[in-house]
C-alpha positions in Angstrom: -26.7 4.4 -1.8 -25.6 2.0 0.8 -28.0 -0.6 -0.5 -26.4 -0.2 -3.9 -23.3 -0.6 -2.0 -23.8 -3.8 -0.5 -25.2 -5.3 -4.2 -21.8 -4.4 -5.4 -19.9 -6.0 -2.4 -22.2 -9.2 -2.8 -22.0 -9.4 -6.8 -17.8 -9.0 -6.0 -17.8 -11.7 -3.2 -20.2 -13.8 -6.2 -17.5 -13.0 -8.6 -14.9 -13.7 -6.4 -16.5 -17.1 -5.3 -16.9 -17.9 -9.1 -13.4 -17.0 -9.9 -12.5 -19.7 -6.9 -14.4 -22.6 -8.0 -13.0 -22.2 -11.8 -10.0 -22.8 -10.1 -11.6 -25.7 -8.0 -12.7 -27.4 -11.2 -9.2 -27.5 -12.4 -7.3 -28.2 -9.5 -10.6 -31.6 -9.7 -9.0 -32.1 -13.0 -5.2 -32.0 -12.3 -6.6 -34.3 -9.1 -7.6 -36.9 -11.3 -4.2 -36.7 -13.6 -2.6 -37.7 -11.0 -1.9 -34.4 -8.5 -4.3 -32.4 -6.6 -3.2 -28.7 -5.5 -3.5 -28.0 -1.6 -5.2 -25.0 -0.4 -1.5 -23.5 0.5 -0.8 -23.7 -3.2 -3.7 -21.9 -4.2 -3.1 -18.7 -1.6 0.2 -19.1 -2.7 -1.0 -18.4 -6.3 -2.4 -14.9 -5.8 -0.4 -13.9 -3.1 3.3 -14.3 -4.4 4.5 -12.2 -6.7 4.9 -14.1 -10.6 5.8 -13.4 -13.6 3.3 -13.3 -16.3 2.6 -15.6 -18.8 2.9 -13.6 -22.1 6.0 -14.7 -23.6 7.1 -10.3 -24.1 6.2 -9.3 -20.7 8.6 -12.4 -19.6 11.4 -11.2 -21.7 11.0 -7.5 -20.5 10.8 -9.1 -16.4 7.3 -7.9 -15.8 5.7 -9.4 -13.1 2.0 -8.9 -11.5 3.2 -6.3 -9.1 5.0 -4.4 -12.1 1.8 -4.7 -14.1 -0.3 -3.4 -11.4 1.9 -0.3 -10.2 2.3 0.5 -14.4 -1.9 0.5 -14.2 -2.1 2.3 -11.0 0.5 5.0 -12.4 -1.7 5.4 -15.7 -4.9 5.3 -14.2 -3.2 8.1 -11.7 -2.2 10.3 -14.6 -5.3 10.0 -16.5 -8.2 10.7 -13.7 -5.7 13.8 -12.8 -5.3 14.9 -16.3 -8.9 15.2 -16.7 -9.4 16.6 -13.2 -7.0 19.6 -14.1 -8.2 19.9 -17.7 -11.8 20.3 -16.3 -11.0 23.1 -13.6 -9.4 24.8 -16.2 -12.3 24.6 -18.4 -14.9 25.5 -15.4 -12.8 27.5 -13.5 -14.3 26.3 -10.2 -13.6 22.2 -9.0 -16.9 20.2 -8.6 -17.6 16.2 -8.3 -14.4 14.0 -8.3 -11.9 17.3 -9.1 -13.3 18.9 -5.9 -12.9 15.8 -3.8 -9.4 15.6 -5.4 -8.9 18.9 -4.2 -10.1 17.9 -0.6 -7.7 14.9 -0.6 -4.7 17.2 -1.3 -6.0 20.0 1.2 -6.3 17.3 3.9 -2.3 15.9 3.2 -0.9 19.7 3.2 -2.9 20.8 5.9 -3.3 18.2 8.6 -0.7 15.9 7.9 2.5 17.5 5.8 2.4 21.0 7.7 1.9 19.9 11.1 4.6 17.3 10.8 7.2 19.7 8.9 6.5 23.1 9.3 5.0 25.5 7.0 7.8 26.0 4.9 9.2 22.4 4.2 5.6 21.2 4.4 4.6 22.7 1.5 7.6 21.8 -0.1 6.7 18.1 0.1 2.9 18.0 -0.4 3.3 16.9 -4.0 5.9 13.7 -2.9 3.7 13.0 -0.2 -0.1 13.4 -2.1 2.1 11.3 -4.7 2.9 8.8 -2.1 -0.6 8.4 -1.0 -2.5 8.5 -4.2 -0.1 5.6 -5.3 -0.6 3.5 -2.5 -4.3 4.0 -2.8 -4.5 3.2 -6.0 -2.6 -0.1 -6.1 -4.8 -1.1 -2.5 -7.8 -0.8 -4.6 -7.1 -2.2 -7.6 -5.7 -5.4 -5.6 -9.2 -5.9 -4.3 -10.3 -6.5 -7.7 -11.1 -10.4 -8.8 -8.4 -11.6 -10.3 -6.1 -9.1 -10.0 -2.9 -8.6 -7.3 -2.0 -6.2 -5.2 1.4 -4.7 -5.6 1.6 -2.9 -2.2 1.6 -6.6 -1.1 4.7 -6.9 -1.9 7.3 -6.3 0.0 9.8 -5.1 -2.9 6.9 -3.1 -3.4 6.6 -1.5 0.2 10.4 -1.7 0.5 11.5 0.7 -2.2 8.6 3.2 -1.2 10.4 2.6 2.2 13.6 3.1 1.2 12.7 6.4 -0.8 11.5 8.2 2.6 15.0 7.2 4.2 16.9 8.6 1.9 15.1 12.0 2.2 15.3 11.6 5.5 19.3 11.3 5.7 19.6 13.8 2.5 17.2 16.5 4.1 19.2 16.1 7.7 22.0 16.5 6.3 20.8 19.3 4.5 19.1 21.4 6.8 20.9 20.7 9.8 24.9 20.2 8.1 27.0 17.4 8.0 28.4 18.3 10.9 25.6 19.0 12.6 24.0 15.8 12.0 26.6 13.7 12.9 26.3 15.3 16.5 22.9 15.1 16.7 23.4 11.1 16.2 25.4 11.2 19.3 23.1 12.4 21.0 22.3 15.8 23.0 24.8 18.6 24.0 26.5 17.3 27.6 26.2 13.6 27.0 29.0 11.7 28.6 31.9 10.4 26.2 31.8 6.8 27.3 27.9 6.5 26.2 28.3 8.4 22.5 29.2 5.4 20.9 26.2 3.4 22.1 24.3 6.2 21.6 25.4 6.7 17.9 24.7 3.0 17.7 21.1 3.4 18.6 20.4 6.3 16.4 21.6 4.6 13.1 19.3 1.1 14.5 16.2 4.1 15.1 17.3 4.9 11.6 17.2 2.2 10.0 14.2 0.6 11.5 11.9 3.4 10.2 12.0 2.1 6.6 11.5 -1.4 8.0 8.3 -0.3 10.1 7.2 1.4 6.8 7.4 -1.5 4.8 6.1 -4.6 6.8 3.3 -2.8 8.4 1.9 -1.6 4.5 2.3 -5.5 2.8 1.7 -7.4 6.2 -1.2 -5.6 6.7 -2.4 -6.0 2.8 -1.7 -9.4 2.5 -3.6 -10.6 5.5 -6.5 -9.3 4.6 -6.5 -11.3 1.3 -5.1 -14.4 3.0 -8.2 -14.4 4.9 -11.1 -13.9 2.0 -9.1 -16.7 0.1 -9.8 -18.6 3.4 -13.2 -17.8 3.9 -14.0 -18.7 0.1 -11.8 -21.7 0.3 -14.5 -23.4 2.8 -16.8 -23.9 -0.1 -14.4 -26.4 -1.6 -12.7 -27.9 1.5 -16.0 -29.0 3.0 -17.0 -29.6 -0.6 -20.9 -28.3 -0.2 -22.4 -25.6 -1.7 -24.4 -24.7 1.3 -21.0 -23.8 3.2 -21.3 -20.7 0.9 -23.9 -19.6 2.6 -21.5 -18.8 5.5 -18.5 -18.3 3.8 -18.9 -16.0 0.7 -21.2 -13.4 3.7 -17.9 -13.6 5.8 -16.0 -12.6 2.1 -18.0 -9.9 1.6 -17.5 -8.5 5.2 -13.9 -9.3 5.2 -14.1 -7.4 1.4 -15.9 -4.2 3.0 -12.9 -3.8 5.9 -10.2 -4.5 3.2 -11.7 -1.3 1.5 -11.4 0.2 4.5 -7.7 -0.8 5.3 -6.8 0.2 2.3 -7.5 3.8 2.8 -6.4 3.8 6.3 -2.9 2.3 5.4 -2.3 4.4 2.5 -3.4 7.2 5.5 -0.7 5.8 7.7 2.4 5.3 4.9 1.8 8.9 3.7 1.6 10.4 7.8 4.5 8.4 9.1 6.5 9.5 6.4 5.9 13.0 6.8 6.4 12.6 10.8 10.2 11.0 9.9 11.3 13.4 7.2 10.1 16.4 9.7 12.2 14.6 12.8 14.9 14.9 10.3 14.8 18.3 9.2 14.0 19.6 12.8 17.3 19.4 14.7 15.5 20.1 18.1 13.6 16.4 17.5 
């Protein structure tokens, strides 16, 4: 299985590579009309966000990061679809509906619960499972050749940011009362009058860089990683000799194995730290 593996990562990093020197023979071409497109320009390409071509996507605003996320979403709703359709025609999960089942287990168990408490921990399973399927989903699909990745973005990454901040404020206020609330953001019982405004001060900063943290650690983090394979690729064409590839689509490939590896692990992250600030929120003794 691992050997298969590796074929796949190498035929992706040849595809990849391929992809790359399409684009090399037409940045040759637009060289000899008269302009010749730097390497900047062509990381610039797949990394920033565009609108696509077709004349009715344009008129309806959809970019490449909208087209992904409407393809993760499907994608989403289909394999889970058929994952619940199946366990109610079984009765018991097996294959992908039993590793499904795992996934969910894991979030509720080990990461919503822990963070939240029993009772609003099961309460937000399904945002957070949401949350990290989602993310998943649009990290994988970005690794694809040709494609983009939406969690790249940071309009992307912001608005998923900006969702778990408004639980957060809604559920404080909430569970704990307005009034309450308010208190709590100036700071303990027996803190000196003269320090509650800096206090207050700090709180709404510790507030507000939460959502900030959420969102440039996510599309730093998956960005980079495709910065450098574009890099790595790039060689080929920089040093203009074929045998650079043999260094430089290996060092891909590598660089493609840890991206599928990030892209678990930051999905992993977006979905705990999320669940740590919403259960600081609704937990007045944090």
């Amino acid at each position: 299985m691992i050997g298969r593996t590796a074929v796949g990562f190498l035929f992706a990093g040849a595809a990849f590579a391929q992809e790359h020197a399409a684009e090399a023979g037409a940045v040759a071409g637009e060289h000899e009309g008269g302009h010749e497109e730097t390497l900047a320009e062509v990381i610039m390409h797949h990394i920033v966000n565009t609108p696509l071509e077709h004349p009715l996507l344009q008129q309806w605003g959809i970019s490449k990061a909208v087209a992904m996320m409407m393809i993760s979403s499907a994608l989403l709703i289909l394999v889970f679809g058929w994952a619940m359709r199946r366990t109610r025609l079984q009765g018991a999960p097996s294959g992908l509906t039993n590793a499904l089942e795992l996934i969910v287990v894991f979030i509720r168990d080990e990461v919503a619960v822990p963070a939240m408490g029993h009772k609003w921990g099961a309460r937000f399973t399904p945002f957070l499972c949401t949350i990290f399927f989602f993310i998943l989903a649009c990290n994988l699909l970005g690794m694809l050749p040709g494609s983009y990745t939406a969690t790249s973005n940071l309009n992307v990454t912001a608005t998923l940011a900006l969702i778990t901040l408004g639980l957060i404020v809604v559920l404080g206020l909430f569970e704990q009362g307005p009034v309450k609330y308010i208190k709590h953001m100036a700071g303990p019982p027996g803190t000196p009058a003269f320090i509650v405004p800096l206090v207050f001060v700090i709180e709404i900063l510790s507030l507000l860089v939460k959502p900030i943290a959420l969102t440039i650690r996510l599309g730093a983090n998956m960005t980079a990683g495709h910065i450098v394979i574009l890099v790595m690729v790039s060689f080929i064409f920089v040093f203009q000799s074929v045998w650079m590839g043999l260094l430089s689509v290996p060092l891909a490939v590598a660089i493609s194995i840890l991206e599928l590896i990030v892209a678990f692990i930051q999905a992993y992250v977006f979905t705990l730290l999320s669940s740590i600030f919403i259960g600081m929120s609704v937990h007045s003794d944090h």
